[in-house]
C-alpha positions as CSV (number, residue, x, y, z in Angstrom):
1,X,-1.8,4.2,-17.9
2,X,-3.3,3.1,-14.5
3,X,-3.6,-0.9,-14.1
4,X,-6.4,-2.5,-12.0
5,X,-3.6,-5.3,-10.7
6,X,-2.7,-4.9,-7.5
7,X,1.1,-6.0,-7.8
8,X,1.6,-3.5,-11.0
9,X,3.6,-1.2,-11.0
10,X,0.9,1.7,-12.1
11,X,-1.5,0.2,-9.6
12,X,-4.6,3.0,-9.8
13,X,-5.2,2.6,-5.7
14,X,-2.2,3.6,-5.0
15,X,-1.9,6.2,-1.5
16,X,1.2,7.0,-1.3
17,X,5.0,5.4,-1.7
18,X,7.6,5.2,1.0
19,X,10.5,4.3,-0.9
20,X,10.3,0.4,-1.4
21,X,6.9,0.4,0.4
22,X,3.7,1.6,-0.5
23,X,0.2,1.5,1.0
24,X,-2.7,1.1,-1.5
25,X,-6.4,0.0,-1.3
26,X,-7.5,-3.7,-2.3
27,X,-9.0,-4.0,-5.8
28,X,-12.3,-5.4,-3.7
29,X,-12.1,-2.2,-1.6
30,X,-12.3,-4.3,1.7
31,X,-8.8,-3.2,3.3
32,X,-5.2,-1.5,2.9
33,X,-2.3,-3.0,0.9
34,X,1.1,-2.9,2.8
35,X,3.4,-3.7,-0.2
36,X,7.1,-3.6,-0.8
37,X,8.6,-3.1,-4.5
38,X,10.4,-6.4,-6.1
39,X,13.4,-5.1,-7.2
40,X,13.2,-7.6,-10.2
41,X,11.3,-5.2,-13.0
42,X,9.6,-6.0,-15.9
43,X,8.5,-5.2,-19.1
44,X,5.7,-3.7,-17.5
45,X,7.9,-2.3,-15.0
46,X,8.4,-2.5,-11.0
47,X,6.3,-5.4,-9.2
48,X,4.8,-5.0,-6.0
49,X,4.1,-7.9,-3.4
50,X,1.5,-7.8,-0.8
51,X,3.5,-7.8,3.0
52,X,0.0,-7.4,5.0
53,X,-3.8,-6.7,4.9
54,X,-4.9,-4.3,7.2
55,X,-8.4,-2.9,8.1
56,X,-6.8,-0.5,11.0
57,X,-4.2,2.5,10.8
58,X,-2.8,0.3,13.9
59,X,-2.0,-2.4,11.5
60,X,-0.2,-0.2,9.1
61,X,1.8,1.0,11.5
62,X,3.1,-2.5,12.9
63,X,4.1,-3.3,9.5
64,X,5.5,0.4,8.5
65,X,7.5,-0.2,12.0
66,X,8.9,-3.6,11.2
67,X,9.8,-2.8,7.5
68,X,10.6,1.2,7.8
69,X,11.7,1.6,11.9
70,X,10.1,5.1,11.3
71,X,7.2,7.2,11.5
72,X,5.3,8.4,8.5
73,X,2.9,11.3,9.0
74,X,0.7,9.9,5.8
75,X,-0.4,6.9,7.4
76,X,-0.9,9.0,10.5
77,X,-3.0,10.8,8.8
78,X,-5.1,8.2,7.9
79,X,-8.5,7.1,9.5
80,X,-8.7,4.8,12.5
81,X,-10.4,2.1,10.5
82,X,-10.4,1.8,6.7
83,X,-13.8,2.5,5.1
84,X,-15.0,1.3,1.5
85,X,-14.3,4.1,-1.2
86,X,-12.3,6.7,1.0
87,X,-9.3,6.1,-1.3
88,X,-9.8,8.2,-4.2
C-alpha cells in the first residue's frame, strides 16, 4: 500500500532508489526530495529523512555527489528544472 508521507517507507512519489538514497517529489509537488534511508525500521518499515530540497537537476546532483561520489544516469535524465506533476 502506497503512503502519502514523505518519510515512509512506501512513499507513492517515489523516482527512483540509489541504495540508501532516493529522490522523490514533495507531497505539495513544489520540488525534489533528496532523502537517505534510517537504518532504524519500524513497524511500518524503513524511514526516510529529507537531506535537501531541490527545484534543479543541478541541486540533485550536488547532493547525489556529496552523499554518493558518483554519477547516476536517472537523475541525469531528469529535466533541468522540476515542474509540478511530471512525477508520475
Amino acid at each position: 500500500m502506497t503512503q502519502h508521507h514523505e518519510t515512509s517507507a512506501n512513499y507513492e512519489r517515489v523516482l527512483f532508489s540509489l541504495g540508501r538514497y532516493r529522490v522523490a517529489v514533495c507531497k505539495d509537488d513544489l520540488q525534489w526530495l533528496f532523502q537517505q534511508r534510517v537504518t532504524v525500521k519500524t513497524c511500518a518499515g524503513a524511514r526516510w529523512r529529507n537531506l535537501g530540497y531541490c527545484t534543479t537537476r543541478n541541486a540533485l546532483l550536488r547532493f547525489q555527489h556529496k552523499f554518493l561520489g558518483l554519477y547516476s544516469p536517472e537523475i541525469g535524465a531528469l529535466p533541468e528544472t522540476f515542474k509540478a506533476g511530471g512525477w508520475n
